[in-house]
PDB file of N, CA, C and O in Angstrom:
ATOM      1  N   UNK A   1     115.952  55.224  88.546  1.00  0.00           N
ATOM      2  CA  UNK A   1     117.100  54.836  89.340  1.00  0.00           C
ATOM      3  C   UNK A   1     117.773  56.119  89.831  1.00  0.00           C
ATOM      4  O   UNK A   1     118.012  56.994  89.000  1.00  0.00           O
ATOM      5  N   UNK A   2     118.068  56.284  91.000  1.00  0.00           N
ATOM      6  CA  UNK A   2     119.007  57.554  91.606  1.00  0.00           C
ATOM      7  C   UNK A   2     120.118  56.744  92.612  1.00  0.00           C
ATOM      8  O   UNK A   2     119.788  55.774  93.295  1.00  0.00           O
ATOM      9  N   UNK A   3     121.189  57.188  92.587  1.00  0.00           N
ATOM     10  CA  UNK A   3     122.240  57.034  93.542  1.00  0.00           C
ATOM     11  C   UNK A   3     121.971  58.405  94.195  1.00  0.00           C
ATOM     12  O   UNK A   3     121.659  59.498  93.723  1.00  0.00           O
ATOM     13  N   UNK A   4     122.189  57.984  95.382  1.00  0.00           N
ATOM     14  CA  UNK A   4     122.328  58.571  96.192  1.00  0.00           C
ATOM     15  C   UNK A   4     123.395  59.005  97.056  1.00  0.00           C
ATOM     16  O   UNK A   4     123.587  57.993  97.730  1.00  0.00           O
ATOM     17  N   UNK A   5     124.227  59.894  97.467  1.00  0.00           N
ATOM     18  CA  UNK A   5     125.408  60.271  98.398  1.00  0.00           C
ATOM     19  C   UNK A   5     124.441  61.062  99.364  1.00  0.00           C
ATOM     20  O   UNK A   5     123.549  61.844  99.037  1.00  0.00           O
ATOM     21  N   UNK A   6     124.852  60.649 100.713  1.00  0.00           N
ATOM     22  CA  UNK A   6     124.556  61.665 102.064  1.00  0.00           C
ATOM     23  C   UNK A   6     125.655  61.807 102.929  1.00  0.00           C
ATOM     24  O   UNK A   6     126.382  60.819 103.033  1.00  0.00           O
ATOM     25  N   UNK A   7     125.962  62.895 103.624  1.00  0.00           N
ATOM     26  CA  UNK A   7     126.627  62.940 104.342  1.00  0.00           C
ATOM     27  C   UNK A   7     127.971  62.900 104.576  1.00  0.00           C
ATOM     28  O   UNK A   7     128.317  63.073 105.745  1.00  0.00           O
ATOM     29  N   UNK A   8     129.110  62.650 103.459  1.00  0.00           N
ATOM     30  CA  UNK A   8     129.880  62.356 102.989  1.00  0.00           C
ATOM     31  C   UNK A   8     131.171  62.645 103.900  1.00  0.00           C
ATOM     32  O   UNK A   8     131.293  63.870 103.853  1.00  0.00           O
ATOM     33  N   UNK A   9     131.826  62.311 104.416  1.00  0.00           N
ATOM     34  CA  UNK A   9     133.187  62.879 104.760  1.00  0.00           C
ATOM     35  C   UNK A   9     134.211  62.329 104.771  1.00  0.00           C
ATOM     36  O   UNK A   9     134.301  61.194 105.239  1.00  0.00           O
ATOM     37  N   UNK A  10     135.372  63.053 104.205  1.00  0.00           N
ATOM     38  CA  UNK A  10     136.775  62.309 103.954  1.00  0.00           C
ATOM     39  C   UNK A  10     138.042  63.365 104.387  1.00  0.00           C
ATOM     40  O   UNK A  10     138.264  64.533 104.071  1.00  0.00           O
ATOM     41  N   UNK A  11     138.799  62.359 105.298  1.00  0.00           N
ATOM     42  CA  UNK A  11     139.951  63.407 105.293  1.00  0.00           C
ATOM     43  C   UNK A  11     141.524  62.406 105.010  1.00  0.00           C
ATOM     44  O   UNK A  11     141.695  61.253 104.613  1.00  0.00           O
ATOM     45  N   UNK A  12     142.283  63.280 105.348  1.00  0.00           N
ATOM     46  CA  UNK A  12     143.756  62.422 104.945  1.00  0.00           C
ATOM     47  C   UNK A  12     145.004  62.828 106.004  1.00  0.00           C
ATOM     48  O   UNK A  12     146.056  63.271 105.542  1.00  0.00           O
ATOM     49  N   UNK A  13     144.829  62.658 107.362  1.00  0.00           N
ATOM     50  CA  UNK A  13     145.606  63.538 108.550  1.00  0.00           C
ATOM     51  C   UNK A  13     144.582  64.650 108.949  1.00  0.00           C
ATOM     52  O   UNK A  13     143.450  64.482 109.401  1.00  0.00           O
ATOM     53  N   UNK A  14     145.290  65.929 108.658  1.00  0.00           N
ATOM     54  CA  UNK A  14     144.443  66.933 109.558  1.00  0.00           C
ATOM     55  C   UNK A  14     144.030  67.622 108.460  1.00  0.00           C
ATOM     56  O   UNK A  14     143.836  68.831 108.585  1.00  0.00           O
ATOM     57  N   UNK A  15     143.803  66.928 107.081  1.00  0.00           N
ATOM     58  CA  UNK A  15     143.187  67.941 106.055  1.00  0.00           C
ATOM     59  C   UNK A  15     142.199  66.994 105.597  1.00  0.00           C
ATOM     60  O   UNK A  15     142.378  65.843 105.199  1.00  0.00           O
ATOM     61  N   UNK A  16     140.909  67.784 105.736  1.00  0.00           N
ATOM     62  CA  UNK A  16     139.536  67.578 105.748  1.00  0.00           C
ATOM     63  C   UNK A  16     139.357  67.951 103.932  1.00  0.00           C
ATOM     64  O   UNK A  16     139.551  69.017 103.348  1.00  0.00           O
ATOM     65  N   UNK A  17     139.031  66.957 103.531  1.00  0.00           N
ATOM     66  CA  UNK A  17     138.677  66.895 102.092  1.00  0.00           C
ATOM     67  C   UNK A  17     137.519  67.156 101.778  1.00  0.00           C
ATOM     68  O   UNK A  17     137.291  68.241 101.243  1.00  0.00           O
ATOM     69  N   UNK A  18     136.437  66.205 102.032  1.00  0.00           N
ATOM     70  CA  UNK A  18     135.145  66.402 101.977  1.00  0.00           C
ATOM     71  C   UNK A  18     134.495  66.463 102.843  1.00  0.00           C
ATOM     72  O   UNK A  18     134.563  65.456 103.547  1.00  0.00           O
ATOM     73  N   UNK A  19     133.608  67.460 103.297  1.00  0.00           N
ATOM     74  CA  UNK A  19     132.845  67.454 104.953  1.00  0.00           C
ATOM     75  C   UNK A  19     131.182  67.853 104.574  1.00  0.00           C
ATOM     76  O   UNK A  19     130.748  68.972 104.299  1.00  0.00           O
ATOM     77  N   UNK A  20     130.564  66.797 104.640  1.00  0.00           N
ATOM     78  CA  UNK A  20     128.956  66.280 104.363  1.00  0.00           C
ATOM     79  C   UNK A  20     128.567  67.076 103.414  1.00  0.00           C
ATOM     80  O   UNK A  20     127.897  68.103 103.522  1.00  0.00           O
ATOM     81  N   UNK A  21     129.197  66.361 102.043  1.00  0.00           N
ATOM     82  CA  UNK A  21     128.932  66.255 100.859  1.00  0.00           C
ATOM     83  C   UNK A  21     127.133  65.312 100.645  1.00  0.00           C
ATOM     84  O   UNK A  21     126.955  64.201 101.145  1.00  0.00           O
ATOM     85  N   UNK A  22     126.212  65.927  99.971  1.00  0.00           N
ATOM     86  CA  UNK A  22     125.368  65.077  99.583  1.00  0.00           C
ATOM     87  C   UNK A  22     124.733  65.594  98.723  1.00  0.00           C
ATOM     88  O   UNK A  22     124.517  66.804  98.661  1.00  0.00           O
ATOM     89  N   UNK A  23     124.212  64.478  97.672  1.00  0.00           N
ATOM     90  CA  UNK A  23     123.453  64.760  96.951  1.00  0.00           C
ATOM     91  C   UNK A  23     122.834  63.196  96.054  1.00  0.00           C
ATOM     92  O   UNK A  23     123.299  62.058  96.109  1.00  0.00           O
ATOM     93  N   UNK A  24     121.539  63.765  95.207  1.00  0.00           N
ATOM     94  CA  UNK A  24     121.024  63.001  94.666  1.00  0.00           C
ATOM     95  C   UNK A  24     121.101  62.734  93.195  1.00  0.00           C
ATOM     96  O   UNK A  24     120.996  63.704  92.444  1.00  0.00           O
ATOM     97  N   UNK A  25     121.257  61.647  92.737  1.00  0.00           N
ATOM     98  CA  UNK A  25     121.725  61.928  90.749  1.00  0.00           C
ATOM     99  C   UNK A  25     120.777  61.054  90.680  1.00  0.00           C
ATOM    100  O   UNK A  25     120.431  60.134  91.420  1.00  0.00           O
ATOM    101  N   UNK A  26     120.125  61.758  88.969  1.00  0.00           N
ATOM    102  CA  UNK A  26     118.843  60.453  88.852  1.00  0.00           C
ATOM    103  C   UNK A  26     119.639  60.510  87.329  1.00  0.00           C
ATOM    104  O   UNK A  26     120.494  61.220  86.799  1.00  0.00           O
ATOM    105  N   UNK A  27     118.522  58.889  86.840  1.00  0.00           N
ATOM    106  CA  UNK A  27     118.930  58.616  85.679  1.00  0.00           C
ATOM    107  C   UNK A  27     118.918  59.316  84.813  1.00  0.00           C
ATOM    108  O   UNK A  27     118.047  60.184  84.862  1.00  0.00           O
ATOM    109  N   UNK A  28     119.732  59.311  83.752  1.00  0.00           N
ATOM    110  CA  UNK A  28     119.210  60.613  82.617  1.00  0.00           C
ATOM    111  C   UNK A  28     119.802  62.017  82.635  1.00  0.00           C
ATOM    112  O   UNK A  28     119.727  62.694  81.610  1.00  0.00           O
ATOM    113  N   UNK A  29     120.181  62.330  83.345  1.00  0.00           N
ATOM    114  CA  UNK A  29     120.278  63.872  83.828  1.00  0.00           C
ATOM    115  C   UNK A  29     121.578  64.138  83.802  1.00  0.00           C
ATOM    116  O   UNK A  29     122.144  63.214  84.386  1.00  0.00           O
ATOM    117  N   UNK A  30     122.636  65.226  83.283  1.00  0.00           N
ATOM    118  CA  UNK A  30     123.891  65.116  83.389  1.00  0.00           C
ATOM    119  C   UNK A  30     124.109  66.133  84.500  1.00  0.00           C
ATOM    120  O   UNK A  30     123.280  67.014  84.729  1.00  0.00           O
ATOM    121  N   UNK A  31     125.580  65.954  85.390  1.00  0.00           N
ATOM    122  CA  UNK A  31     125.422  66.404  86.414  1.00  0.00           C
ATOM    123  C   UNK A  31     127.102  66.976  86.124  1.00  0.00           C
ATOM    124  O   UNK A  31     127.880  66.201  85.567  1.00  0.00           O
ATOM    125  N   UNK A  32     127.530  68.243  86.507  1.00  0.00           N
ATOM    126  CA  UNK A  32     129.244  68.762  86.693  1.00  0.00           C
ATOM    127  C   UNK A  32     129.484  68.704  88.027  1.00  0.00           C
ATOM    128  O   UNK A  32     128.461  68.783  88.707  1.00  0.00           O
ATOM    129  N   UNK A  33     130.594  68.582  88.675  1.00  0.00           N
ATOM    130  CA  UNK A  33     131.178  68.889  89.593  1.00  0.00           C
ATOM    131  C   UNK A  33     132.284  69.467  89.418  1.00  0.00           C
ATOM    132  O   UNK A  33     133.341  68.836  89.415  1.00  0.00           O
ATOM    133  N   UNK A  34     132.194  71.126  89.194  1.00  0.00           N
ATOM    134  CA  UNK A  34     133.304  71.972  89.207  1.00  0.00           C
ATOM    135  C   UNK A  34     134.627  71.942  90.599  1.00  0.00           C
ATOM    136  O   UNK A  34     134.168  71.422  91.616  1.00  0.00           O
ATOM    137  N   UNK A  35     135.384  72.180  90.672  1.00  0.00           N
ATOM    138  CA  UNK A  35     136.212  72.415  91.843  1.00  0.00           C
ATOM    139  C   UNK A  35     137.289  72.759  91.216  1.00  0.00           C
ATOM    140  O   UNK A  35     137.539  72.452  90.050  1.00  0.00           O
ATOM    141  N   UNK A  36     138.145  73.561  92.110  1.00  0.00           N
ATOM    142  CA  UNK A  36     139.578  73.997  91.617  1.00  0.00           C
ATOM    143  C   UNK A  36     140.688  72.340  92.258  1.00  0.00           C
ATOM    144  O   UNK A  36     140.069  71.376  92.708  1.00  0.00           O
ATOM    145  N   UNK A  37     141.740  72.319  92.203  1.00  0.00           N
ATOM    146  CA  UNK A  37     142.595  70.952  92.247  1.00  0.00           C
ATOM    147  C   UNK A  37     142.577  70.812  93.781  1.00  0.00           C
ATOM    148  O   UNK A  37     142.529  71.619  94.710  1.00  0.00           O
ATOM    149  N   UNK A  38     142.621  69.793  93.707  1.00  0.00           N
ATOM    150  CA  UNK A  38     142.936  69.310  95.531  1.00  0.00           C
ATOM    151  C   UNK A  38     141.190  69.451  95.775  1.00  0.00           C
ATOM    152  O   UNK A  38     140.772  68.375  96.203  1.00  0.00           O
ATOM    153  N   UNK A  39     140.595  70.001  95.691  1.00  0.00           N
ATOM    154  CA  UNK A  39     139.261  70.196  95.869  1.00  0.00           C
ATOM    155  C   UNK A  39     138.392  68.618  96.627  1.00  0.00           C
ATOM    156  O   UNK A  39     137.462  68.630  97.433  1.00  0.00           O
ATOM    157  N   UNK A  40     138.827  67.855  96.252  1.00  0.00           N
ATOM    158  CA  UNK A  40     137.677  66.632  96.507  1.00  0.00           C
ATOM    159  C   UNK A  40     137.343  66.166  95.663  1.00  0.00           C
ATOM    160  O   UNK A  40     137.147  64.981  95.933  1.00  0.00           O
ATOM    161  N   UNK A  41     137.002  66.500  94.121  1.00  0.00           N
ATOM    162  CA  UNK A  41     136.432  65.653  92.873  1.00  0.00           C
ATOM    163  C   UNK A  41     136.566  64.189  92.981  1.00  0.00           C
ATOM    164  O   UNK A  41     135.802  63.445  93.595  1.00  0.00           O
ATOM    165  N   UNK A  42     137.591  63.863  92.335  1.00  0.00           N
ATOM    166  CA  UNK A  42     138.309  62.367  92.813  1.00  0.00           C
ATOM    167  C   UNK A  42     137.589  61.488  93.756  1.00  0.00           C
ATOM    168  O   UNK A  42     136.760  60.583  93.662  1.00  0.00           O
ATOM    169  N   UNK A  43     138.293  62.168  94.807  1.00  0.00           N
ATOM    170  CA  UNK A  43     137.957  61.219  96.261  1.00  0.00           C
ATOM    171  C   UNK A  43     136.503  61.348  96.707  1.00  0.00           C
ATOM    172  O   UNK A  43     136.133  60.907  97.795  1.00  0.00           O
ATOM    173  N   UNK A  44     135.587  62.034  95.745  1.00  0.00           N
ATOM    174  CA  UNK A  44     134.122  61.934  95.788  1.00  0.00           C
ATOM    175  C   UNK A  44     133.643  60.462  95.129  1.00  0.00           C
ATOM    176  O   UNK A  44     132.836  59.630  95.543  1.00  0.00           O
ATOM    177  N   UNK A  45     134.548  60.500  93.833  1.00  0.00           N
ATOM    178  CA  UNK A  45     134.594  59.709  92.905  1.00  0.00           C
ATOM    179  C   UNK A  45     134.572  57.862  93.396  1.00  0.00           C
ATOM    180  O   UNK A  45     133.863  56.857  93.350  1.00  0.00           O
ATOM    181  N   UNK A  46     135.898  58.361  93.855  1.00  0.00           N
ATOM    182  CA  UNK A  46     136.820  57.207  94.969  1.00  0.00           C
ATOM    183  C   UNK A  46     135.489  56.516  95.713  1.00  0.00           C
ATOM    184  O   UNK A  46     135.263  55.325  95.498  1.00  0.00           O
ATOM    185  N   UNK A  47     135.002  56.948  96.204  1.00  0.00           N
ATOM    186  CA  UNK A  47     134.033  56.769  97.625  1.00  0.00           C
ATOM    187  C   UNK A  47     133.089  56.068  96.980  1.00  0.00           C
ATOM    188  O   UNK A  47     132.970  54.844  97.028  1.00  0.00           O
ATOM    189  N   UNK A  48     132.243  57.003  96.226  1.00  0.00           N
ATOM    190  CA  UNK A  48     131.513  56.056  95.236  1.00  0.00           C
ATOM    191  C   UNK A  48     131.538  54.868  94.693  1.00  0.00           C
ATOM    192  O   UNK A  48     130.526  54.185  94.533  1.00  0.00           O
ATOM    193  N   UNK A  49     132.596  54.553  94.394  1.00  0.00           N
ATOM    194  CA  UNK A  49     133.050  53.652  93.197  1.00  0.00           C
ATOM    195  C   UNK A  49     134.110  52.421  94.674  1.00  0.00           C
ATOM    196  O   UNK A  49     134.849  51.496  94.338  1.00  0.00           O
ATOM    197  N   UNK A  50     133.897  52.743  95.838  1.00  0.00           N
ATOM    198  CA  UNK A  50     134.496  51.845  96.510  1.00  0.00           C
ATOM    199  C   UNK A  50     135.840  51.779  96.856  1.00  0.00           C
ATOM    200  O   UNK A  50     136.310  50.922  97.605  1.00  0.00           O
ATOM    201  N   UNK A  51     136.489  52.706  96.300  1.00  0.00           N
ATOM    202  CA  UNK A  51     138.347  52.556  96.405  1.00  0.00           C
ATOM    203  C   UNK A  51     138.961  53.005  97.437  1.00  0.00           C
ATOM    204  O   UNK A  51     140.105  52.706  97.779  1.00  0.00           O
ATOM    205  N   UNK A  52     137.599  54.365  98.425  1.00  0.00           N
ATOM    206  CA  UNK A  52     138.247  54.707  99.630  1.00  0.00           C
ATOM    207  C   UNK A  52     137.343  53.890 100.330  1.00  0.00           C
ATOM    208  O   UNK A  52     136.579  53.021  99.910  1.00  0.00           O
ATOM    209  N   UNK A  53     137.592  54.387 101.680  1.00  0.00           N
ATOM    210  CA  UNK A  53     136.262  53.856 102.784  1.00  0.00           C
ATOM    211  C   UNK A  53     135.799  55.089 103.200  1.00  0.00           C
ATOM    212  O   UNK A  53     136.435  56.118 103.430  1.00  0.00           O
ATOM    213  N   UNK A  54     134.746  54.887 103.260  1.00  0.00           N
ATOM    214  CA  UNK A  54     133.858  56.163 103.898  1.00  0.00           C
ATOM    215  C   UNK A  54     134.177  56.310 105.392  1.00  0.00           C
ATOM    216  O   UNK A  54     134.266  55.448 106.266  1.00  0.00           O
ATOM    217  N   UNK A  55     134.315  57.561 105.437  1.00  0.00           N
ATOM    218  CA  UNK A  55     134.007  57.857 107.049  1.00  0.00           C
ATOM    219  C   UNK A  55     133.185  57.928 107.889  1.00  0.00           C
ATOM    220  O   UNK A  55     133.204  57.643 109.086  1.00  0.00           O
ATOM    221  N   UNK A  56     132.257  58.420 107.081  1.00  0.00           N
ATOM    222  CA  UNK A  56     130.738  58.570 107.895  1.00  0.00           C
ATOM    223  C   UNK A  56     130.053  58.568 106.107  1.00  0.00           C
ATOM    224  O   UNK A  56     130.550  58.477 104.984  1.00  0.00           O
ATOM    225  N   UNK A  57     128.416  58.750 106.782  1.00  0.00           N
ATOM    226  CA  UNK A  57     127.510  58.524 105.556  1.00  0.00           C
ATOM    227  C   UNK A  57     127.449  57.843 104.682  1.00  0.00           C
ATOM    228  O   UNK A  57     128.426  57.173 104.347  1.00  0.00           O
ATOM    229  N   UNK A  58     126.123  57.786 103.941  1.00  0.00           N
ATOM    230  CA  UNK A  58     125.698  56.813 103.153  1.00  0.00           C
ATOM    231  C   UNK A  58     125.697  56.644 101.633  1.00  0.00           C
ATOM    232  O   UNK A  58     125.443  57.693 101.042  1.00  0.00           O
ATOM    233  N   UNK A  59     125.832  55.991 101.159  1.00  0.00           N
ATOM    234  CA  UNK A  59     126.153  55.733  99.246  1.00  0.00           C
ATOM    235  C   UNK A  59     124.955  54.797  99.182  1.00  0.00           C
ATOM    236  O   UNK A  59     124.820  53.874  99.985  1.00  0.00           O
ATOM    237  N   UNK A  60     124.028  55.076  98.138  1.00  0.00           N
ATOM    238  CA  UNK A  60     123.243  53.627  97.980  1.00  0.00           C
ATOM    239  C   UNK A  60     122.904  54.074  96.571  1.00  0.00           C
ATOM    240  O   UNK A  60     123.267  55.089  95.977  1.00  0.00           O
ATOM    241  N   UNK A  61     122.093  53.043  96.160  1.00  0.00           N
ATOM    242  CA  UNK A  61     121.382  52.671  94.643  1.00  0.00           C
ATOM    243  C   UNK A  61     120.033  52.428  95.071  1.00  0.00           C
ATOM    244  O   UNK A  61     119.706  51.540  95.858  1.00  0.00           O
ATOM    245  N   UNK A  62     119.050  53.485  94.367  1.00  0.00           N
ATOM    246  CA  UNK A  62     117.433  53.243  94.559  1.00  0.00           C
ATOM    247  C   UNK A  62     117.401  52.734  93.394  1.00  0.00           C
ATOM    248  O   UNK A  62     118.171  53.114  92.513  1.00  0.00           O
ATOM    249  N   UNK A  63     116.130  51.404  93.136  1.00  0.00           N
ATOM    250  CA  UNK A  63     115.884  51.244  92.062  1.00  0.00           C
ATOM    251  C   UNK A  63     114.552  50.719  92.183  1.00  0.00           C
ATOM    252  O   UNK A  63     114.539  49.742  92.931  1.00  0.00           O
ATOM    253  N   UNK A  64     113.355  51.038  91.683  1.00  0.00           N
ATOM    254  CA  UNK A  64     111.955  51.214  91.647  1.00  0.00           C
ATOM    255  C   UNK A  64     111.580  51.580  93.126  1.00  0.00           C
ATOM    256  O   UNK A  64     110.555  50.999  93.483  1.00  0.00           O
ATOM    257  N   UNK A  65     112.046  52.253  93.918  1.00  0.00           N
ATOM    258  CA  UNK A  65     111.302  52.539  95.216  1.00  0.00           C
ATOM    259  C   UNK A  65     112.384  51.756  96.141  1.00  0.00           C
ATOM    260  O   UNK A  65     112.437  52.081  97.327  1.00  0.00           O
ATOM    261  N   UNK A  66     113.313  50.667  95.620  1.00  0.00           N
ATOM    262  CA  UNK A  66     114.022  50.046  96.538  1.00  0.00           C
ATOM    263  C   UNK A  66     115.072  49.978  97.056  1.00  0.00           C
ATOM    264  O   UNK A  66     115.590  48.936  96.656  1.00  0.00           O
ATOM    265  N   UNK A  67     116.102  50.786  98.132  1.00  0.00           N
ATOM    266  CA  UNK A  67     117.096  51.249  98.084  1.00  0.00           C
ATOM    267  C   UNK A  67     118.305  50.200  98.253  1.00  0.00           C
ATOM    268  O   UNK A  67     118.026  49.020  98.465  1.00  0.00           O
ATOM    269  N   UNK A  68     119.245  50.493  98.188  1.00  0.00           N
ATOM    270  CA  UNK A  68     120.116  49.082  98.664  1.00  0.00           C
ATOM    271  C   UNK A  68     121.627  50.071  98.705  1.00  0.00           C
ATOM    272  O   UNK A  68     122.001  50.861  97.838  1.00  0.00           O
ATOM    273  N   UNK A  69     122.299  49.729  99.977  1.00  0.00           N
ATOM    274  CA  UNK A  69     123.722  50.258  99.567  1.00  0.00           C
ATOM    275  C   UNK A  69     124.595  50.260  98.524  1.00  0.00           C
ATOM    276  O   UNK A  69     123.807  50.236  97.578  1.00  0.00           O
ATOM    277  N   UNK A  70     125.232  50.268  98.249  1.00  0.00           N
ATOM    278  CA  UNK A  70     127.028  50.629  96.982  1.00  0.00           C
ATOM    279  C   UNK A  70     128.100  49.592  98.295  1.00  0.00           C
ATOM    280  O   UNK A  70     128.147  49.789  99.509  1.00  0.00           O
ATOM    281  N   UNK A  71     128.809  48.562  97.513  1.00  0.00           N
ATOM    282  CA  UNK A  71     129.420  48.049  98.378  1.00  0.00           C
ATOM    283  C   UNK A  71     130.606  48.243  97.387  1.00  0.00           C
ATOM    284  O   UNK A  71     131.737  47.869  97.696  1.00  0.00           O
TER     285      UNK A  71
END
């Protein structure tokens, strides 16, 4: 199983939070996301998990070869 993030972007007015963030997490594997505050962590988080709306790019769930979005 891997989730997937591509492309990612989030802003809030004229401050650009995240600008095409992507990456791949597979099962098993532990992953950090360092940043200093205000950074984006969170609202990476947020996006994922559905609480913001994406601006652009894609969130999904592969599972045996079969991908399907994150709603």
């Amino acid at each position: 199983m891997e989730l997937i993030v591509e492309n990612q972007h989030k802003s809030f007015g004229d401050n650009h939070v995240i600008r095409g963030a992507s990456q791949v997490f597979s099962q098993g594997e532990i992953y950090a996301l360092p940043g200093r505050n205000g950074a984006g962590k969170t609202t990476l988080f947020d996006l994922i998990a559905g609480r913001k709306k994406q601006e652009q790019g894609d969130i999904r769930l592969q599972i045996d070869g079969t991908s399907r979005p994150l709603k």
